[in-house]
N, C-alpha and C positions, 0 to 999 in steps of 0.2 A: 530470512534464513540464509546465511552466508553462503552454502552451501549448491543454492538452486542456478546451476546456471549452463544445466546442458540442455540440447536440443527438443529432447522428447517432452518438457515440459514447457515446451513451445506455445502446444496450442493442447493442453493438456485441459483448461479451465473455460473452453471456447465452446460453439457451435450448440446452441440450444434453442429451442422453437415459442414461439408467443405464448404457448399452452403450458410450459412448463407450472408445475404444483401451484403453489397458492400464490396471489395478488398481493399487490402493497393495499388493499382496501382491510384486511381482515382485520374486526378488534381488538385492539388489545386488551392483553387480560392487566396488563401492570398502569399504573398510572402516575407515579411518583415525581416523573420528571415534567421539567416545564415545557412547553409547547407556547409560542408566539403567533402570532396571529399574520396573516399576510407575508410569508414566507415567498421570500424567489429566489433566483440560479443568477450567479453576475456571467459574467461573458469568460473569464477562467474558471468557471466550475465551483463556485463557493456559495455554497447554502448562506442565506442572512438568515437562517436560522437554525438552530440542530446541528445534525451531520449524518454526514451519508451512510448508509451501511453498505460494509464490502465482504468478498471473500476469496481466501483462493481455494477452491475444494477438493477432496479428496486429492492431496496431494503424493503422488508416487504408488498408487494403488494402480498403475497401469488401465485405469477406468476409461473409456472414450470419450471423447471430453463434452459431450451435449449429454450423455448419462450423468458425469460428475456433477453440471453443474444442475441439473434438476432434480440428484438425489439430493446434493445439499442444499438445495430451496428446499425439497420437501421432508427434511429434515429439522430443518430448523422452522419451519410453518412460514416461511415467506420468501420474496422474491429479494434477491441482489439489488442494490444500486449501482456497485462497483464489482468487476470481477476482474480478478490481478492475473495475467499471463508475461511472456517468457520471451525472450527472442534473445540469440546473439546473432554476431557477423553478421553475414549477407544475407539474412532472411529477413524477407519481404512482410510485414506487417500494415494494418489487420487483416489477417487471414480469413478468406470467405469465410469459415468457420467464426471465426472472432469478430466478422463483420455482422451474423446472424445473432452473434449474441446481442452487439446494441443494437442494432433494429426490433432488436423483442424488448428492447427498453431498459435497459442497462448501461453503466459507463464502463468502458475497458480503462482499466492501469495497464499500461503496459512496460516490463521492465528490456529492458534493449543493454546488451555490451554489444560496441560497435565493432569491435576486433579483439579475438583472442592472440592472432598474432604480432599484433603489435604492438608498443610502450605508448600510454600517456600521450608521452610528448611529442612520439611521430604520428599519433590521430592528428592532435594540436597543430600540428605543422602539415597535413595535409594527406597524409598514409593512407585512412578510407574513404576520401573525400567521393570516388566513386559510388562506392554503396549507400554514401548519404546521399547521394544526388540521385541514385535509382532508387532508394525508400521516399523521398519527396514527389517523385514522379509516382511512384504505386501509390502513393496517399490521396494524391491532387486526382488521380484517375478513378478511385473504390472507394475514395470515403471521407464525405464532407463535411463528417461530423467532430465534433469538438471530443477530444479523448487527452488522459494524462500518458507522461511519458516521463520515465523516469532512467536517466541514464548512467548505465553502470554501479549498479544501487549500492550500498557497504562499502565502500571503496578504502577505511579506514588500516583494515590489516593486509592491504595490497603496500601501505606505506612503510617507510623505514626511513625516510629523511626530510628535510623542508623539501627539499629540489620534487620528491617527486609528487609533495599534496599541492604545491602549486602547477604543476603539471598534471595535475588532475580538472584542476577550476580551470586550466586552459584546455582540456581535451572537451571538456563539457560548455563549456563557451564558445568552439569552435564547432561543435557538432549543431549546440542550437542557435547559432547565429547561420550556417548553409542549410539546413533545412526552413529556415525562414527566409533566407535569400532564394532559394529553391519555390518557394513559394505553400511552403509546409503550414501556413498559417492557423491552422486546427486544433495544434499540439499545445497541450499546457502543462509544462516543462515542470519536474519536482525533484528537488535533490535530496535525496534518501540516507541519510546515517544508519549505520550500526545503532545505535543510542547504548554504548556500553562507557560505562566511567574509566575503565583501563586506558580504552581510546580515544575518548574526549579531553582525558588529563595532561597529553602527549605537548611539546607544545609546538608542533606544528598543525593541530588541531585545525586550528582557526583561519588555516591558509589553505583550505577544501574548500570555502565555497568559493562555487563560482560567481556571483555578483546578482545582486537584485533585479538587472534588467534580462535576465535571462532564468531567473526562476522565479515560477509562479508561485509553487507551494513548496515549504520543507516537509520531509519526511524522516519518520526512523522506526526502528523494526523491532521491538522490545519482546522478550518473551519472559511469561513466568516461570524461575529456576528457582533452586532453594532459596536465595536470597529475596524472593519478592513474596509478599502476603497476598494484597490486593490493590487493586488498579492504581491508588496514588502511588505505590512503592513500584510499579508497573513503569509510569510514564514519567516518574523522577526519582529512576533511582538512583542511589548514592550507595559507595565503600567506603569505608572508613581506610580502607591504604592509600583514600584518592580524597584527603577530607577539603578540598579547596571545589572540589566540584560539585554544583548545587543539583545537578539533576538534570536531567534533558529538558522537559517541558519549561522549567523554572530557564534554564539555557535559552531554549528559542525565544522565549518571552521577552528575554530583554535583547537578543541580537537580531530578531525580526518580530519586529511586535505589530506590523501591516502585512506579516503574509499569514496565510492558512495553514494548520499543522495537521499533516495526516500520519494516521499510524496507519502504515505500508503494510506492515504484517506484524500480528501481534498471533501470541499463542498461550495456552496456558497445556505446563506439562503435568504427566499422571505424577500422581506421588504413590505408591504402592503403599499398602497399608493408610492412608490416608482417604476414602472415597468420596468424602464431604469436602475434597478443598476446591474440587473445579466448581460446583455450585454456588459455595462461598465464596469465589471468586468472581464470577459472573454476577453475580448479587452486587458484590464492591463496585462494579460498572455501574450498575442504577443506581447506586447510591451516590457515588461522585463524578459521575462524568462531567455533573453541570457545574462543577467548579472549576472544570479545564472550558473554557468556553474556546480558546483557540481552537481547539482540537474540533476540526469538520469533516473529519472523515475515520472510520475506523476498519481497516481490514483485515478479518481474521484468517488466521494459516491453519486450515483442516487439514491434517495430516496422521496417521498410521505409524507413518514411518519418517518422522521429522529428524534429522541428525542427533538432536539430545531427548528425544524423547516422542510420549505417543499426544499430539496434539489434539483428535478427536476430540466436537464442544462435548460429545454424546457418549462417552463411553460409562457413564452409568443414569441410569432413568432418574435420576434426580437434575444431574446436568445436563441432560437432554433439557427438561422442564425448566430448567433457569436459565438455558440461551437463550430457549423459543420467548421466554416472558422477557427477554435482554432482548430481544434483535425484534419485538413488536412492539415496542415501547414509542409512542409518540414522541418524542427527541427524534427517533430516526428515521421517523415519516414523513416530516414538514414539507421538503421540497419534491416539487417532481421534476422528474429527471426530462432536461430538454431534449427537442425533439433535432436541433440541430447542432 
């Protein structure tokens, strides 16, 4: 969501205890999708099988953030894999708080702008080299554990010329080549899109990434708006004022067809008058995920108060009842989450 990226949602999805609501052991009640057998975790975080389940909870509800994330476990009947938080500037991440979340056994995403004061092209040239060399030093000192890092996520309507999306793939080149020189080694780097056809039709589009040897997984943040049904219309959608663009997922497949695709943040909005769409929705998940098999990660944006809309999975007892049989579904139980 374009929109997230002030302070107080910092550490807004962080700080919650081993006791939090239910286990990843609970049955599930759905069984439809496939499950593999001998499932493991490579050394960037990539299930060989299924995919992770993530969240970012109760977003903008002012909630304290080891409440948030244990009302949405125990609202949706299980534990997180992935839980998505927030940094800009010079704040120091993971935050005691957001260190307790993965020691209770969770992966942190975390989304990081390095500078709000500064362009692109002076990070690139060396503008926060400071605070990346003090976040490498907080890292190497509180936390030795393997986490995704996603920097400066959506970065698509920040553009307006070639000059500045290739100064983009060099602000983010530069940022994660000195935190690895720094000795940041933990971080598994993920370049997040908008996933909107307006802005993938652009044609300096294709001059955002930053390069294979510096990102681990792609990402992008789809949400259902009027234009989307269910989940395929979700992760490839297409406009007809854009009719040369095949979709996003259909997109990653063929421009990185060996990395991992996670949905960053995905949401489904209320339709008024409509109270059957979010269940119908969440349904379309079980029924096709396993045709995207790229796709290893999915995290969803719990929000009240989402810029276009109210994104709660639960805002009527039937959709409550189709996340919880969506987010226990063997598909997204296979791996366990490592311990280092």
């Amino acid at each position: 969501m374009r929109q997230i990226t002030f302070i107080g949602l910092a550490v807004l999805v962080a700080g919650c205890s081993a006791a939090s609501s239910t286990a990843r052991g609970v049955t599930p009640r759905l069984t439809g999708l496939p499950v593999a057998p001998g499932c493991a975790v490579t050394d960037k975080l990539i299930p060989t099988c299924g995919a992770w389940w993530g969240i970012a909870p109760e977003v903008f509800t002012g909630r304290r953030p080891g409440r948030a994330v244990a009302e949405a476990e125990r609202r949706m009947d299980r534990k997180a894999d992935i839980v998505h938080v927030y940094h800009r500037g010079a704040e120091l991440f993971p935050t005691a708080e957001e260190r307790r979340v993965a020691d209770a056994g969770r992966l942190l995403l975390i989304n990081w702008k390095p500078s709000t004061e500064h362009t692109w092209d002076q990070i690139a040239k060396g503008a926060a080299d400071d605070r990346i060399d003090a976040l490498a030093t907080h890292i190497a000192q509180t936390f030795p554990r393997r986490f995704f890092l996603t920097i400066h996520h959506e970065p698509e309507d920040d553009v307006r010329d070639p000059a500045q999306a290739a100064a983009y793939a060099a602000m983010f080149r530069h940022v994660v080549a000195r935190l690895r020189a720094d000795g940041a080694r933990n971080v598994v780097t993920v370049m997040t899109y908008m996933g909107a056809p307006n802005w993938a039709a652009r044609p300096w589009f294709d001059r955002l990434y930053p390069g294979d040897d510096v990102v681990d997984w792609v990402a992008f943040d789809p949400y259902a708006d009027a234009r989307v049904n269910d989940f395929a219309g979700l992760v490839d959608k297409t406009r007809p004022d854009h009719p040369s663009w095949p979709g996003f997922y259909r997109w990653m497949r063929s421009h990185f067809p060996g990395k991992p695709i996670m949905v960053a943040e995905w949401g489904v909005f209320e339709r008024h008058g409509n109270p059957g769409f979010k269940p119908a929705f969440y349904a379309s998940v079980q029924r096709q995920i396993a045709n995207y098999p790229q796709i290893k990660a999915l995290v969803y944006f719990d929000s009240p108060f989402a810029p276009r809309g109210d994104t709660r999975f639960d805002t009527t007892r039937a959709a409550a009842h189709a996340f919880r049989d969506l987010a226990r579904q063997p598909y997204f139980s296979q791996a366990s989450i490592p311990a280092s």
